[in-house]
N, C-alpha and C positions, 0 to 999 in steps of 0.2 A: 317227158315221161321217162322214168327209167329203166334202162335195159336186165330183165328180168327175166329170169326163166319163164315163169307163166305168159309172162306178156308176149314172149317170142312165140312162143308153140300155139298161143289165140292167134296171133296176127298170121301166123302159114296155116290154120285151117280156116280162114275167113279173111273174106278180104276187106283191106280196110275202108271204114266205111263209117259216116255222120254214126250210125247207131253204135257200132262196136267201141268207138273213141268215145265216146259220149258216156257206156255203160262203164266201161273201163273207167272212166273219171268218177261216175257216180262211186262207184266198190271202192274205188284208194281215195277220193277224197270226201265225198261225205258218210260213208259209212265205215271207213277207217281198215279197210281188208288190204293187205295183205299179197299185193299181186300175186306175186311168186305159187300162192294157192288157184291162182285163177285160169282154169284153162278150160275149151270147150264142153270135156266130161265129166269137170267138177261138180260134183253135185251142192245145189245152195244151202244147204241145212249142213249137210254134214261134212262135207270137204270144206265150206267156205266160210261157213259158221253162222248165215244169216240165222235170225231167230224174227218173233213177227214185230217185234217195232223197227228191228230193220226194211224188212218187206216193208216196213208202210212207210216211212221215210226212202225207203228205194225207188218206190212207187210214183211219190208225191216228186220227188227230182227229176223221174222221167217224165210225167204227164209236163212238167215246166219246162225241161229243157230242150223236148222232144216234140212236146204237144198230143203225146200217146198215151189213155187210158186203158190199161187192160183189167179185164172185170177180176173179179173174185174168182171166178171159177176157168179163166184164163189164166192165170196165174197160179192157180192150183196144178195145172200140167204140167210147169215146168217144174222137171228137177234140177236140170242143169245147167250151167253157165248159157250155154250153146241153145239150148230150149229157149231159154227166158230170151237172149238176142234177138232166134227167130219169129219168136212170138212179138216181140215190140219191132223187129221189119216189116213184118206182114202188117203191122195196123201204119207202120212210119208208113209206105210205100202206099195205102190205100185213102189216107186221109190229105 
């Protein structure tokens, strides 16, 4: 992975961890973002630029890679990079 502003400043407020390397893979490689934009209080719409066939191809790479489903209306919470993480920990860690 490359050494990146965004990527730095995610990895010193979260520690690294299966979910945050995983999400970080899904943003730069299948939906083509842009680390350098990606950092906890990035917001996904507008700072990061997801739009929803992102969301659904974002989605569709976590449940596979992760094995984590988060519903419609879970996913309506997060606005932020940092959100949508804790949101797919919380379900990684329970299942």
């Amino acid at each position: 992975m490359p050494n990146t502003p965004g990527v730095a400043s995610f990895a010193m407020t979260s520690s690294p961890s299966t979910v945050s390397t995983t999400l970080l893979s899904i943003l730069r490689d299948d939906l083509n973002i842009d680390l350098t934009r990606v950092t906890p209080d990035a917001r996904l719409v507008d700072d990061v630029g997801l739009d929803s066939v992102a969301f659904a191809v974002g989605m569709v790479a976590i449940e596979e890679r992760l094995g984590v489903a988060l519903s419609e209306e879970e996913l309506l919470t997060c606005d932020t990079v940092g959100e949508l993480e804790a949101a797919i920990a919380a379900k990684y860690r329970d299942e």
